[in-house]
N, CA, C and O atoms as a printed pandas DataFrame, in Angstrom:
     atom_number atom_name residue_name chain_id  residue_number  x_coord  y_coord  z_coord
0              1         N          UNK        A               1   68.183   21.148   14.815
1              2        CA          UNK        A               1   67.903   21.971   13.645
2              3         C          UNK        A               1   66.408   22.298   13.591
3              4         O          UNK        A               1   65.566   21.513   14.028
4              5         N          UNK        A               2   66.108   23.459   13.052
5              6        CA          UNK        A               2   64.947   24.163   13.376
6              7         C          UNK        A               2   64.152   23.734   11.651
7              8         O          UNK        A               2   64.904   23.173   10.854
8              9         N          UNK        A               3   63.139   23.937   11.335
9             10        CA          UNK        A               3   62.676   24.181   10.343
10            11         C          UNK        A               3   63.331   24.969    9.681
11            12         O          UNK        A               3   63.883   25.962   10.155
12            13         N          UNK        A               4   63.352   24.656    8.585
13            14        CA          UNK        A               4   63.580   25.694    7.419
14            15         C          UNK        A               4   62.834   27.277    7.610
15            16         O          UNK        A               4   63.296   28.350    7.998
16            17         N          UNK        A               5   61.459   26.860    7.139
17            18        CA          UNK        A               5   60.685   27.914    7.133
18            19         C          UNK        A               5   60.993   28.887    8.472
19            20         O          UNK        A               5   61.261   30.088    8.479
20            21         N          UNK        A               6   60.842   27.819    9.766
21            22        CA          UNK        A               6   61.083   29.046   10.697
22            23         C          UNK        A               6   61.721   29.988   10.433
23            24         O          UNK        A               6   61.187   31.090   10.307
24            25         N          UNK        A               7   62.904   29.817   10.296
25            26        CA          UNK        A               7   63.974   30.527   10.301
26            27         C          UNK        A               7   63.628   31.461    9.364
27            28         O          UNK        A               7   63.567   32.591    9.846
28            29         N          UNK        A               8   63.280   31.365    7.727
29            30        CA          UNK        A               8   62.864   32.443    7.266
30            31         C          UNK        A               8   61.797   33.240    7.304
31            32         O          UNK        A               8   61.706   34.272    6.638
32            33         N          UNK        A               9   60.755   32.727    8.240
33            34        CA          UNK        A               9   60.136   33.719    9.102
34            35         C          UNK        A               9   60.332   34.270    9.940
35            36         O          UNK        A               9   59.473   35.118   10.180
36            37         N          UNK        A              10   61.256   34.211   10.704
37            38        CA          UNK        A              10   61.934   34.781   11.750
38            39         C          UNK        A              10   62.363   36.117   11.116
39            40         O          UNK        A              10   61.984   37.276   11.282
40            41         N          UNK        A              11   63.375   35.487   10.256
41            42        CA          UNK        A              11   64.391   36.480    9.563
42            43         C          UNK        A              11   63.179   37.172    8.901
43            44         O          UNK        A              11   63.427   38.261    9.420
44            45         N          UNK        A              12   61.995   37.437    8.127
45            46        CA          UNK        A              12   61.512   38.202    7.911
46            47         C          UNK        A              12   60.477   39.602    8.934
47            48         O          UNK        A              12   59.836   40.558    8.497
48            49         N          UNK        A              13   60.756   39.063   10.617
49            50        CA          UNK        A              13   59.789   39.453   11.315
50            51         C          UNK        A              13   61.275   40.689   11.699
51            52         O          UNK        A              13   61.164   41.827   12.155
52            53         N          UNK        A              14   62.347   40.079   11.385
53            54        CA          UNK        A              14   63.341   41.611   11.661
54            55         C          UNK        A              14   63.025   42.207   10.949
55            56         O          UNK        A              14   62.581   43.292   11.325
56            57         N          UNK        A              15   63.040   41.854    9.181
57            58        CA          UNK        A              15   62.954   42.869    8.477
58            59         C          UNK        A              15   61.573   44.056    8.950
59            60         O          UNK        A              15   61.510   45.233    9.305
60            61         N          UNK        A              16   60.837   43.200    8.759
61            62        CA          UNK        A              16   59.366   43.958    9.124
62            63         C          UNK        A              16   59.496   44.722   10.372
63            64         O          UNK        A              16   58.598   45.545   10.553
64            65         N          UNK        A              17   60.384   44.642   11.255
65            66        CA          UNK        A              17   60.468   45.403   12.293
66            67         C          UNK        A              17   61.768   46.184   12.201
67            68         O          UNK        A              17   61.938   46.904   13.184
68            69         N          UNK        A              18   62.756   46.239   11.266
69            70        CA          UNK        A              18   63.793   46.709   11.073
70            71         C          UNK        A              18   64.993   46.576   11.925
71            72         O          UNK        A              18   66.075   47.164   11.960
72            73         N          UNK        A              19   64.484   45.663   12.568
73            74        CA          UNK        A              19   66.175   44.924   13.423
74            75         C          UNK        A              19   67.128   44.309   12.540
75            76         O          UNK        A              19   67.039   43.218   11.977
76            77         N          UNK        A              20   68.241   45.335   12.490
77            78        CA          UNK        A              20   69.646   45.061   11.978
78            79         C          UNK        A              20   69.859   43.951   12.722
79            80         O          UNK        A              20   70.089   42.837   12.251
80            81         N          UNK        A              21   69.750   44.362   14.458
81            82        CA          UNK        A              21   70.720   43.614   14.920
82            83         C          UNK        A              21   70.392   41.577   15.087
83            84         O          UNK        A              21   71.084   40.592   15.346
84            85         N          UNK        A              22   69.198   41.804   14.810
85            86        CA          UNK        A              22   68.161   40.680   14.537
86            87         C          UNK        A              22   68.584   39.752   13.577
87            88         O          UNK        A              22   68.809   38.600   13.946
88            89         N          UNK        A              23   68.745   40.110   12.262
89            90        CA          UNK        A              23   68.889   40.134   10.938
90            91         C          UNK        A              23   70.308   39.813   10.964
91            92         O          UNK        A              23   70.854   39.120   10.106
92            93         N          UNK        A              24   70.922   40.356   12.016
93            94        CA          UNK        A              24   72.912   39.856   11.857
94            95         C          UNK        A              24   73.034   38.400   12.353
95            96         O          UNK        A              24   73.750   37.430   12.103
96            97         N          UNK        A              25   71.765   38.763   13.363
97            98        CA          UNK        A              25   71.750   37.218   14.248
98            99         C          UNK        A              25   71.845   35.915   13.758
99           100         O          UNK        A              25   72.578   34.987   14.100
100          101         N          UNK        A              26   70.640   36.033   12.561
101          102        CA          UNK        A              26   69.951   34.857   12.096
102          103         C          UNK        A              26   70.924   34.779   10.771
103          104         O          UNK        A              26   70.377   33.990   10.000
104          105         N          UNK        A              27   72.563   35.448    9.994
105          106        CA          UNK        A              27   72.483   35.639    9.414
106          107         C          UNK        A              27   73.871   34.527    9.470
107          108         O          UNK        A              27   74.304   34.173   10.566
108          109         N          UNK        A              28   74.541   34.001    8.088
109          110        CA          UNK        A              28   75.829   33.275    8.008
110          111         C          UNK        A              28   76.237   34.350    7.852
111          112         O          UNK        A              28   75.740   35.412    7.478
112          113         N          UNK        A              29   78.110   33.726    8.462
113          114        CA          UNK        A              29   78.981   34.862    8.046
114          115         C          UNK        A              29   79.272   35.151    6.690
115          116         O          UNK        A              29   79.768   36.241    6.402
116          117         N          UNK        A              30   78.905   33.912    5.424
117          118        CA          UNK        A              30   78.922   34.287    4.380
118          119         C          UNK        A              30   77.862   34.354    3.899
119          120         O          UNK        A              30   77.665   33.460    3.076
120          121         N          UNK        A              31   76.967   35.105    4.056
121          122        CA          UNK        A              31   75.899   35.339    4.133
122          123         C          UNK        A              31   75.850   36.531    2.501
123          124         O          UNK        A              31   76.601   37.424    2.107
124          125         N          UNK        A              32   74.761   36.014    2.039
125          126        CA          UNK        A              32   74.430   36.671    0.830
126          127         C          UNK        A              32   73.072   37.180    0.343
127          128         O          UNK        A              32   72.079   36.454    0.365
128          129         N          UNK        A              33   73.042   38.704   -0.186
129          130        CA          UNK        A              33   71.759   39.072   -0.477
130          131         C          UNK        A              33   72.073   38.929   -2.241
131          132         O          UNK        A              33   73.155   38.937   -2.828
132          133         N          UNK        A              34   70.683   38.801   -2.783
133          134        CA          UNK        A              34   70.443   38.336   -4.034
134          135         C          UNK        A              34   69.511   39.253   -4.559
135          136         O          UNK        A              34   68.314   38.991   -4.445
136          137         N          UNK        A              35   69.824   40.141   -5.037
137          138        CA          UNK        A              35   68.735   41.343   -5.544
138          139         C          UNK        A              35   68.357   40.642   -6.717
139          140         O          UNK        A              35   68.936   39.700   -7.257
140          141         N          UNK        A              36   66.937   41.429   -7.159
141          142        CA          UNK        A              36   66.495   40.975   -7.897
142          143         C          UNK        A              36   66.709   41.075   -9.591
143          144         O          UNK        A              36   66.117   40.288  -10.329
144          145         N          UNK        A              37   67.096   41.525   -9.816
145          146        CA          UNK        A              37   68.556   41.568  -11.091
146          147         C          UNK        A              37   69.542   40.916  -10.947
147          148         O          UNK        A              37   70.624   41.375  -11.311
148          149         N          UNK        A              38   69.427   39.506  -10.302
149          150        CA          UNK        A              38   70.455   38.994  -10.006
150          151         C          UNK        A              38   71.936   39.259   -9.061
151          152         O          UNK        A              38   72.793   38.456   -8.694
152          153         N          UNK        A              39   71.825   40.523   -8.890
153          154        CA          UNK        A              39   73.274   40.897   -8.661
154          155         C          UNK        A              39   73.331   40.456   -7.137
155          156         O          UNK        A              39   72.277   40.622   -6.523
156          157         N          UNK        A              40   74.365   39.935   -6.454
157          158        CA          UNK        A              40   74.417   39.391   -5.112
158          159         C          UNK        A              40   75.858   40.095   -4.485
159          160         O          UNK        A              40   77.017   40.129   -4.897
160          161         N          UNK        A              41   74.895   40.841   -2.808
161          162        CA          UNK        A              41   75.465   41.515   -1.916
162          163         C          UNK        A              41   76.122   40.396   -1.043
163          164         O          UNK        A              41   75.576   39.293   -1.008
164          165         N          UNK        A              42   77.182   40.613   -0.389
165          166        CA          UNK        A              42   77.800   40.010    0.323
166          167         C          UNK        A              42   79.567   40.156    1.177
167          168         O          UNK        A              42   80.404   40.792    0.537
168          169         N          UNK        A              43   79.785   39.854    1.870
169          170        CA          UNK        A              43   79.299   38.878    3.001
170          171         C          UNK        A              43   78.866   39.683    3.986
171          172         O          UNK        A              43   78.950   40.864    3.649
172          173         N          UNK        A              44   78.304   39.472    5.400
173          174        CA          UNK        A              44   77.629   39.643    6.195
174          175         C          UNK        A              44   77.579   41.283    6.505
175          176         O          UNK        A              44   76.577   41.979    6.670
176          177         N          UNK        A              45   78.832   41.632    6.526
177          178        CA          UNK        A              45   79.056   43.279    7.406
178          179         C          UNK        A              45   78.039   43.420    6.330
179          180         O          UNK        A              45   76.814   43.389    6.449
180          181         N          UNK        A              46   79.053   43.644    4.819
181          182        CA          UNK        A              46   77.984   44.604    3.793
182          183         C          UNK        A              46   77.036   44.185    3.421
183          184         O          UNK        A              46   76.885   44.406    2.220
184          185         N          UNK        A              47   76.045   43.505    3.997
185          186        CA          UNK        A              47   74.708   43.195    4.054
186          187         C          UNK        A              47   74.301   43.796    5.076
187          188         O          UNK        A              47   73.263   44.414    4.843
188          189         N          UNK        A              48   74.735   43.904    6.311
189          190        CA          UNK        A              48   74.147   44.597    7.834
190          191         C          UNK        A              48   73.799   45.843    7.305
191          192         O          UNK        A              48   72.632   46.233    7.276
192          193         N          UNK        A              49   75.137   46.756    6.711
193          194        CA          UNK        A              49   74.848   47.980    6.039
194          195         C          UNK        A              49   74.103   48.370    5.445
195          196         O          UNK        A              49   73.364   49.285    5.807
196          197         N          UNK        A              50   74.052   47.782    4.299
197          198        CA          UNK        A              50   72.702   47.444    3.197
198          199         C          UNK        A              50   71.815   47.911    3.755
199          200         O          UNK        A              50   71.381   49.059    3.659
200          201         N          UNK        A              51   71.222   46.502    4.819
201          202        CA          UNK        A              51   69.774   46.584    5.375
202          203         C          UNK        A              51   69.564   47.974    5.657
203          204         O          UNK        A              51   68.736   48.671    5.071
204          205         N          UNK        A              52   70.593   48.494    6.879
205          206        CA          UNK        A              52   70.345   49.744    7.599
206          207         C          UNK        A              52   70.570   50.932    6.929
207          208         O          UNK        A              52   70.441   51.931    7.636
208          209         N          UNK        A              53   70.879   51.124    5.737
209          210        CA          UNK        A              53   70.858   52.269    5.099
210          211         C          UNK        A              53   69.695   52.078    4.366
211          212         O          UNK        A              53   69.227   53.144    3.965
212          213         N          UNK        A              54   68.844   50.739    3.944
213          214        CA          UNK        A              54   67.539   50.614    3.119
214          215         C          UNK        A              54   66.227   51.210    4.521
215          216         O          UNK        A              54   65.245   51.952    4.541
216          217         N          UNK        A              55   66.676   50.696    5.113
217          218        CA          UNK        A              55   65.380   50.845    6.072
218          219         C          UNK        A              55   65.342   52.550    6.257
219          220         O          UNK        A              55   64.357   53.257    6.041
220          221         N          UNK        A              56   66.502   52.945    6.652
221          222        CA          UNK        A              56   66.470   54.583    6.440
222          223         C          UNK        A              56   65.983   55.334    5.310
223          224         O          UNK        A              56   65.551   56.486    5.339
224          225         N          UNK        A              57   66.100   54.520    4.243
225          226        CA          UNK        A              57   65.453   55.216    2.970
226          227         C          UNK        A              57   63.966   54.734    2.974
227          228         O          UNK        A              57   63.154   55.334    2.269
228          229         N          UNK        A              58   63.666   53.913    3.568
229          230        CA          UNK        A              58   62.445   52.956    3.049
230          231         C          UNK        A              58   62.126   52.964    5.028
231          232         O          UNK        A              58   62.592   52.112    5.785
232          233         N          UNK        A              59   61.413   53.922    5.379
233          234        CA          UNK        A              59   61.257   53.558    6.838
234          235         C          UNK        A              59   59.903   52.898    7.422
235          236         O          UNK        A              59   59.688   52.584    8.592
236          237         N          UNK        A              60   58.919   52.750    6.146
237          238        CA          UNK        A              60   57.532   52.135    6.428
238          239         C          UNK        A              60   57.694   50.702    5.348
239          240         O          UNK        A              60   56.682   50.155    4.909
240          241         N          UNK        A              61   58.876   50.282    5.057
241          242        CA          UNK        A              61   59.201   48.951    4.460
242          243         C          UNK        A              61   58.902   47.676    5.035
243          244         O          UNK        A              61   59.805   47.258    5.761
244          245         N          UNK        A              62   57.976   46.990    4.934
245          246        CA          UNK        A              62   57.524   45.095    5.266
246          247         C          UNK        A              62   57.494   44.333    4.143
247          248         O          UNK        A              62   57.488   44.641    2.951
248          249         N          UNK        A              63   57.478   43.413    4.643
249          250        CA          UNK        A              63   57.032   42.139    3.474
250          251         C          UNK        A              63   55.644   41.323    4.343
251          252         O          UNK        A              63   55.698   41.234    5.570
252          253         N          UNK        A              64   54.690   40.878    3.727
253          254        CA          UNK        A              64   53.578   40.355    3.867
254          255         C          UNK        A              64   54.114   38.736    2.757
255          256         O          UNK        A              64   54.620   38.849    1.641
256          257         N          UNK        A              65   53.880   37.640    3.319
257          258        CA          UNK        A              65   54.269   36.233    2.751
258          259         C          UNK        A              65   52.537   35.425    2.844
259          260         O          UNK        A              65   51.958   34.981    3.835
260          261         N          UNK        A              66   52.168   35.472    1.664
261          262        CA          UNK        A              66   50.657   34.490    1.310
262          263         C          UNK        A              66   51.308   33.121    1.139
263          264         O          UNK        A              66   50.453   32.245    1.266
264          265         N          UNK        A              67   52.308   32.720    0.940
265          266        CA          UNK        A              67   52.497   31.302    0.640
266          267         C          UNK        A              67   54.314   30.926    1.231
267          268         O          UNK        A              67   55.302   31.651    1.117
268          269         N          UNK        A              68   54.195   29.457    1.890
269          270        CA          UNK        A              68   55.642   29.596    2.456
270          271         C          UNK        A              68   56.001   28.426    2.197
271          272         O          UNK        A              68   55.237   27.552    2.608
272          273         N          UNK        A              69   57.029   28.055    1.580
273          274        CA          UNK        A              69   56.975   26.222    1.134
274          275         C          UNK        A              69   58.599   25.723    1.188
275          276         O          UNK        A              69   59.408   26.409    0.563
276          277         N          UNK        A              70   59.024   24.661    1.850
277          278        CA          UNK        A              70   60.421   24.407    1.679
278          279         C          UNK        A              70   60.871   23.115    0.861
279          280         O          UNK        A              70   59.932   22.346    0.652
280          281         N          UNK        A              71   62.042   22.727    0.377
281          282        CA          UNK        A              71   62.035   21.572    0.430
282          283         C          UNK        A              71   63.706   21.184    0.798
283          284         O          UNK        A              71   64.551   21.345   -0.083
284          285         N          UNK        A              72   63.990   20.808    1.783
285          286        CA          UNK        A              72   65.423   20.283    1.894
286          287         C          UNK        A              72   65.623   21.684    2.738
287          288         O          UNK        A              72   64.618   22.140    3.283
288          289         N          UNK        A              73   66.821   22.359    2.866
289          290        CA          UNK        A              73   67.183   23.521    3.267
290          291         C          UNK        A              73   67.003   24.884    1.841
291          292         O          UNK        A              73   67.798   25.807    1.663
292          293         N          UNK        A              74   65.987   24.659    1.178
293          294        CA          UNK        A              74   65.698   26.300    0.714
294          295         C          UNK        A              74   64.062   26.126    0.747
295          296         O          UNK        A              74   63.300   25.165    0.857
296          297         N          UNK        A              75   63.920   27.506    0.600
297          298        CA          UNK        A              75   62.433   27.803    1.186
298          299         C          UNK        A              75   62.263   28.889   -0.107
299          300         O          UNK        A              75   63.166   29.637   -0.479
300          301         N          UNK        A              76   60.967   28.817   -0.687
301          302        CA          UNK        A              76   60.464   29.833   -1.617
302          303         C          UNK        A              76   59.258   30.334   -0.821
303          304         O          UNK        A              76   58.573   29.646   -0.065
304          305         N          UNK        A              77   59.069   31.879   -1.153
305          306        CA          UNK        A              77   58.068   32.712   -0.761
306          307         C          UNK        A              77   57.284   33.566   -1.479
307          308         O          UNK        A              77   57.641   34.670   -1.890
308          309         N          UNK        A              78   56.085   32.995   -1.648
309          310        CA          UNK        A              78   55.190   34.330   -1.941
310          311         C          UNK        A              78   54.464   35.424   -1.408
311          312         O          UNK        A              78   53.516   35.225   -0.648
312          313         N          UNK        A              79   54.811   36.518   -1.727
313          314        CA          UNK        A              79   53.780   37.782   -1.509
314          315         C          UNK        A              79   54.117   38.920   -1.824
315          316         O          UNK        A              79   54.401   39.071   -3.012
316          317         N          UNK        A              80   54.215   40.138   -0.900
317          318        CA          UNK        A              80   53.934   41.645   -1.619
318          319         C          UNK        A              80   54.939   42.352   -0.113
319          320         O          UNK        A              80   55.225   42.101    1.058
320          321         N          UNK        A              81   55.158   43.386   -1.230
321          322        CA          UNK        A              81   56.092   43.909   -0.095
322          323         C          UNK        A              81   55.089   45.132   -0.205
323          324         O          UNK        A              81   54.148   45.232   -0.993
324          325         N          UNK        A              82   55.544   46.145    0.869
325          326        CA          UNK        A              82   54.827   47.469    1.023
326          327         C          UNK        A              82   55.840   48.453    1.277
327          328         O          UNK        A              82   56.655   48.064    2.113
328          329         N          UNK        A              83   56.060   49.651    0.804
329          330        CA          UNK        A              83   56.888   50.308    0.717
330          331         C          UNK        A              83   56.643   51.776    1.126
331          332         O          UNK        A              83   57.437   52.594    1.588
332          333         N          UNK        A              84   55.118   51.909    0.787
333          334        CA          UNK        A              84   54.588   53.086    1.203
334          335         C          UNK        A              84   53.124   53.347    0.935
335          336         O          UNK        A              84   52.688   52.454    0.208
336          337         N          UNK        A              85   52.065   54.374    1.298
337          338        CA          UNK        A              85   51.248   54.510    0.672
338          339         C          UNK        A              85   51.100   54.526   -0.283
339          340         O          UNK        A              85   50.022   54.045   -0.630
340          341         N          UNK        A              86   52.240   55.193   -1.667
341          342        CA          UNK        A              86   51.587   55.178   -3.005
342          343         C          UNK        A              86   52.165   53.864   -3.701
343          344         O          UNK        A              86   51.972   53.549   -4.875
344          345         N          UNK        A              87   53.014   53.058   -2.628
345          346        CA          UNK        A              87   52.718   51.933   -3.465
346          347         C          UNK        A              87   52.729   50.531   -2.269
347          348         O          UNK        A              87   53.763   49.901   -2.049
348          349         N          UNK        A              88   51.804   50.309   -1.795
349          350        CA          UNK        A              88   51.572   49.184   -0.839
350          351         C          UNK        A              88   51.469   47.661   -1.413
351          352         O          UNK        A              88   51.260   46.693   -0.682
352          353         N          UNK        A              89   51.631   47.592   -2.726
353          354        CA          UNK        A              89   51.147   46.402   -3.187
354          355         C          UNK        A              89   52.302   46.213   -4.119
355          356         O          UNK        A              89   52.231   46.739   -5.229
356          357         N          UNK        A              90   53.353   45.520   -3.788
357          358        CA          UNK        A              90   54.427   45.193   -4.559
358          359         C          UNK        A              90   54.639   43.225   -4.626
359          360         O          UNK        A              90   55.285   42.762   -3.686
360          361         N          UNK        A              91   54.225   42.435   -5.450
361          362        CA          UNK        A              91   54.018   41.472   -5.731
362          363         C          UNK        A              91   55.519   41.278   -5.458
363          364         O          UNK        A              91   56.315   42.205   -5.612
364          365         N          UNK        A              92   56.007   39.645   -4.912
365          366        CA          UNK        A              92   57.364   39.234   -4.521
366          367         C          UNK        A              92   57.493   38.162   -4.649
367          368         O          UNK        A              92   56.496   37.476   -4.427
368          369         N          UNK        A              93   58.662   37.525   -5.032
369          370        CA          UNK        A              93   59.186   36.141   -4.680
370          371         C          UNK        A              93   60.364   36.094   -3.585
371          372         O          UNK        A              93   61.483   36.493   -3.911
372          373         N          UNK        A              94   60.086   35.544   -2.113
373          374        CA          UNK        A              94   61.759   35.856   -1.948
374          375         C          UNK        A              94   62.041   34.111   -1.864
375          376         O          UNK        A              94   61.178   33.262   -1.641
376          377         N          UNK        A              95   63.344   33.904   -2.085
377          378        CA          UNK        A              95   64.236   32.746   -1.470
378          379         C          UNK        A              95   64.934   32.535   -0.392
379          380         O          UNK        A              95   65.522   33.548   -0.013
380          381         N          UNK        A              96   65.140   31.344    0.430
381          382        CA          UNK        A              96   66.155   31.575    1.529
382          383         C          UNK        A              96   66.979   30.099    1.659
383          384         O          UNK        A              96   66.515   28.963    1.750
384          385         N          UNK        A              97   67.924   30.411    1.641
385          386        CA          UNK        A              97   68.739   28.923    2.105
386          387         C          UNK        A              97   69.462   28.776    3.312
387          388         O          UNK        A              97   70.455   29.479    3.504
388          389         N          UNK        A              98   69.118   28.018    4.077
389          390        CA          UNK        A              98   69.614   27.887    5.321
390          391         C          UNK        A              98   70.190   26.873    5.796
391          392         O          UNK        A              98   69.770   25.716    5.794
392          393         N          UNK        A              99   71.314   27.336    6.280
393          394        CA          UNK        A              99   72.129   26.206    7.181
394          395         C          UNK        A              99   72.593   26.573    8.696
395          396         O          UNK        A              99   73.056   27.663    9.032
396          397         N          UNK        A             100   72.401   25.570    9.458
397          398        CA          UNK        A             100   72.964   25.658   10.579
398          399         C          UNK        A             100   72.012   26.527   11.091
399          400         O          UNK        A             100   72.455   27.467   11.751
400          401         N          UNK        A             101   70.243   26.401   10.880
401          402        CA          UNK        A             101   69.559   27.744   11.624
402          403         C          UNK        A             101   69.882   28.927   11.663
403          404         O          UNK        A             101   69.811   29.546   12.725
404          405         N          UNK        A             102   70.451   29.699   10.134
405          406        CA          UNK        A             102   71.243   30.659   10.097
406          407         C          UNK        A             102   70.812   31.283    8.445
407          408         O          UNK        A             102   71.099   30.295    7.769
408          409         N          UNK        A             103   70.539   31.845    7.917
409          410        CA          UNK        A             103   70.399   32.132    6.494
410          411         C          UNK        A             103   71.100   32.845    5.518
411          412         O          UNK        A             103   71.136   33.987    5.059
412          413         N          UNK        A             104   71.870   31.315    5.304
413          414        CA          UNK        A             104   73.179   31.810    4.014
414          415         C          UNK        A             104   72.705   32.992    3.103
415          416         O          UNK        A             104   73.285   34.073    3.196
416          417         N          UNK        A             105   71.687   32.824    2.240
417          418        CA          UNK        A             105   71.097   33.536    1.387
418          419         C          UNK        A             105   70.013   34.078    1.649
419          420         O          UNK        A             105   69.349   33.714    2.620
420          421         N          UNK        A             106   69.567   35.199    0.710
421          422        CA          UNK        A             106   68.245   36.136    0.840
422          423         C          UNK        A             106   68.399   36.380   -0.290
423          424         O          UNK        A             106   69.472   36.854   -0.663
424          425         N          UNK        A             107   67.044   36.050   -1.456
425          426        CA          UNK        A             107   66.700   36.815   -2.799
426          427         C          UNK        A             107   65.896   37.139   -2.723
427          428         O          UNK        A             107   65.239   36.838   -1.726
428          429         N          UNK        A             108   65.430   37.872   -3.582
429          430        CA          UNK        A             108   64.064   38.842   -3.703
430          431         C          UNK        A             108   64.064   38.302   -5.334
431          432         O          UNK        A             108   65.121   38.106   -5.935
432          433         N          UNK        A             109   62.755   38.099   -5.936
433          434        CA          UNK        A             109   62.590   38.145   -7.330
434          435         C          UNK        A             109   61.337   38.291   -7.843
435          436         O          UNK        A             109   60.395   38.246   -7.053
436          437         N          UNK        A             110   61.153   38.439   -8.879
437          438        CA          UNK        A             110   59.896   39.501   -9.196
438          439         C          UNK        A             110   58.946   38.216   -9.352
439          440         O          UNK        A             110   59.481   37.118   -9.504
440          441         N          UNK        A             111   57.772   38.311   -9.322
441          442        CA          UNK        A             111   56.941   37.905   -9.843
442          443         C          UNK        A             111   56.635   37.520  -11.373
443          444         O          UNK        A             111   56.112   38.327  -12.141
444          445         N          UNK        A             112   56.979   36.309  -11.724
445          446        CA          UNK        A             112   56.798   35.854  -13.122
446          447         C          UNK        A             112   56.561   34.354  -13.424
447          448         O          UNK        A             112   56.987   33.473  -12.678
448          449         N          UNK        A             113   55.753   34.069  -14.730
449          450        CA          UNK        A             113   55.551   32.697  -14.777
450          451         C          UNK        A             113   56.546   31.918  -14.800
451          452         O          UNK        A             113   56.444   30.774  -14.355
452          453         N          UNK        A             114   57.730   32.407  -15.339
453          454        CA          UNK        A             114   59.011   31.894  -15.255
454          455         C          UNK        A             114   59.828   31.279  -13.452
455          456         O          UNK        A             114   60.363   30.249  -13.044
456          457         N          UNK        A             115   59.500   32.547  -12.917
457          458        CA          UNK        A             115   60.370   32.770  -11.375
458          459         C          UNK        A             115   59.142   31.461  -10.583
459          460         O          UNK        A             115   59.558   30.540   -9.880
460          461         N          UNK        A             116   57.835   31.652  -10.869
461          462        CA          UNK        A             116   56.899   30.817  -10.126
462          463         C          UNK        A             116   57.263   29.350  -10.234
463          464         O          UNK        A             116   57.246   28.654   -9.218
464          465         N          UNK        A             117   57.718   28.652  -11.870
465          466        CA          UNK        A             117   57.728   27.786  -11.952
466          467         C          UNK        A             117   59.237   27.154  -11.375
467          468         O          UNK        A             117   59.526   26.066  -10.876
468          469         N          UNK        A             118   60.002   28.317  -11.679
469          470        CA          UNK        A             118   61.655   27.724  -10.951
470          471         C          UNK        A             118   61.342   27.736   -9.431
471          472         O          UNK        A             118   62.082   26.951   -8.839
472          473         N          UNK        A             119   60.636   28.264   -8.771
473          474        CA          UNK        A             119   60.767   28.590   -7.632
474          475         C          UNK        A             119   59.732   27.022   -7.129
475          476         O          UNK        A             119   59.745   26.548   -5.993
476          477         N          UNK        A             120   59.115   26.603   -8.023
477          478        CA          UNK        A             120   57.668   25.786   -7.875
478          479         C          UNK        A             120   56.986   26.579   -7.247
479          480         O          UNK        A             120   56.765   26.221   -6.091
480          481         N          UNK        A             121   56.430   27.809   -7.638
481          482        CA          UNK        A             121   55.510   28.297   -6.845
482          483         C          UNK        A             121   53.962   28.371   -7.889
483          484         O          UNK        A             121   53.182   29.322   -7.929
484          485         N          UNK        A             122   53.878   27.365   -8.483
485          486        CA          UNK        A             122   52.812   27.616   -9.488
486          487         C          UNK        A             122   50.903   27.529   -8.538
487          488         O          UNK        A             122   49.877   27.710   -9.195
């Protein structure tokens, strides 16, 4: 078993490079995205989709991570996503839970004193 963190750095170096097929790799078959309104995409196909119809809309889309911390199998993340020139600075929380070197889950959540302290990201 790999680190935690690896793995959700890994899985973020597809996003940043827009490998679907990357992103299917590292992904469980029940694999779940967690938008940030709570609402959660799932399982794996309609997440593959997801990604690849976001990246088509969003084709200069990364995430940049200032802080990476695990404890047990979930990992909290801080930083900023970039989306485009007129808006490069998008403040982020993401989550990841991993099993089996594989990442059940993916959330995204906003930045708040609330999300920092659940997340322990104070």
């Amino acid at each position: 078993m790999r680190d935690p963190k690896l793995i959700a750095l890994l899985f973020n170096e597809c996003i940043n490079a827009h490998d679907v097929n990357g992103l299917a790799e590292l992904m469980t078959p029940d694999h779940t995205f967690v938008e940030d309104d709570g609402k959660r995409v799932g399982p794996k196909d309609v997440v593959v989709k997801a990604w690849t119809e976001f990246f088509a809309m969003f084709p200069r889309y990364r995430n940049t991570f200032t802080r990476v911390q695990s404890r047990d199998n979930e990992v909290a993340i801080l930083g900023f996503a970039y989306w485009s020139e007129d808006q490069p600075f998008d403040p982020a929380i993401w989550t990841a839970t991993i099993v089996d070197d594989r990442v059940r889950e993916w959330g995204v959540h906003a930045v708040s004193d609330a999300n920092r302290e659940r997340f322990d990201l104070r």
